[in-house]
N, C-alpha and C positions, 0 to 999 in steps of 0.2 A: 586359265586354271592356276599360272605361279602364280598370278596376283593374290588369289582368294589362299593358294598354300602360306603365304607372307604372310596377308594379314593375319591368319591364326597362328600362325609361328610368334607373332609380335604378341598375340590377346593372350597366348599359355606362357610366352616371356613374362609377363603380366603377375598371371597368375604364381608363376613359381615364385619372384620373386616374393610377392604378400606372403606364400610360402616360408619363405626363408624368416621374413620376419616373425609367421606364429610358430615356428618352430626354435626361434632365439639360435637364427643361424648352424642349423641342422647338431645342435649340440647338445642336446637332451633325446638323442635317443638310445642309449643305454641306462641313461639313468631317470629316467623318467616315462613309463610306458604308455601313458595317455601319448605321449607325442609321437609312436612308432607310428600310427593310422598318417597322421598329416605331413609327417618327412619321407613317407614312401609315395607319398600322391604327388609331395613336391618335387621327389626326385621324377619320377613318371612324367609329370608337368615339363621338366627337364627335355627328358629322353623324344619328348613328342614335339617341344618348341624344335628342337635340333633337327628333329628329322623333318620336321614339314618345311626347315629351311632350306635343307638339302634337294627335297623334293624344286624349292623354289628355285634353287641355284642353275637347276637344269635349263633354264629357260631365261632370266634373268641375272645381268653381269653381278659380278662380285659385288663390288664398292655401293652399287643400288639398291640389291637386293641386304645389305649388314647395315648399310644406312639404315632404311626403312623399318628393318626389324630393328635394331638398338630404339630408332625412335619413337615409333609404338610402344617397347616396353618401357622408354623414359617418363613418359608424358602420360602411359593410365598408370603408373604408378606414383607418380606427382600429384594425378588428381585423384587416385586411389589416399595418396596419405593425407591428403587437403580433406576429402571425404567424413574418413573415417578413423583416423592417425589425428585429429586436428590440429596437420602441420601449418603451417603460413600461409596465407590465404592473401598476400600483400600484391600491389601491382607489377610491379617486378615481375615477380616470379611469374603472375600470369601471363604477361609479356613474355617471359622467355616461352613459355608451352608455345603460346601461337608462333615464335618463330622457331622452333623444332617441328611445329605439324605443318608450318610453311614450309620445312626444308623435307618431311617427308613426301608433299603437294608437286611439292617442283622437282622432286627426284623421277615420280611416277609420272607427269604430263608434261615436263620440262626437259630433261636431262637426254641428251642425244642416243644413249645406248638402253635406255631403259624399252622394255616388250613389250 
């Protein structure tokens, strides 16, 4: 059950951050009232990535359990901006994704302390 708490820890890391970007870094919401709806949801998105990692921590070491989570939220928000941001889409950078979801791979079936 940490594992499936992780990965949704990583998929609303995910989400808040996209968050952060449609709210132009949580800085329109006093001045701009359309954005209170979507920086309240991103902070919430926040408050629930946090806790389901804690939930994970219970059961999974430290260093595997913050891997894992950082690299989920790096890699769908890479392909979150590759998507629909149309960031750089170049070989490289696809390269780097597959060896960050190779290092979340070998953290979870690899890694001696991993549960």
């Amino acid at each position: 059950m940490s594992w499936l708490y992780l990965v949704l820890a990583g998929l609303c890391e995910v989400a808040w951050a996209i968050g952060l970007k449609k709210t132009e870094g949580l800085t329109r919401f006093f001045t701009d009232p359309s954005k209170i709806p979507a920086t309240i949801f991103t902070i919430a998105l926040m408050l629930i990535s946090f806790w389901l990692l804690s939930l994970a921590l219970r059961d999974i070491p430290l260093g595997t359990a913050y891997g894992v989570w950082t690299g989920i939220g790096a890699v769908g928000t890479v392909i979150y901006g590759m998507i629909f941001l149309n960031e750089a889409k170049d070989a490289i950078r696809i390269a780097c994704i597959v060896m960050i979801v190779a290092g979340i791979v070998g953290l979870k079936f690899v890694a001696k302390d991993a549960v």
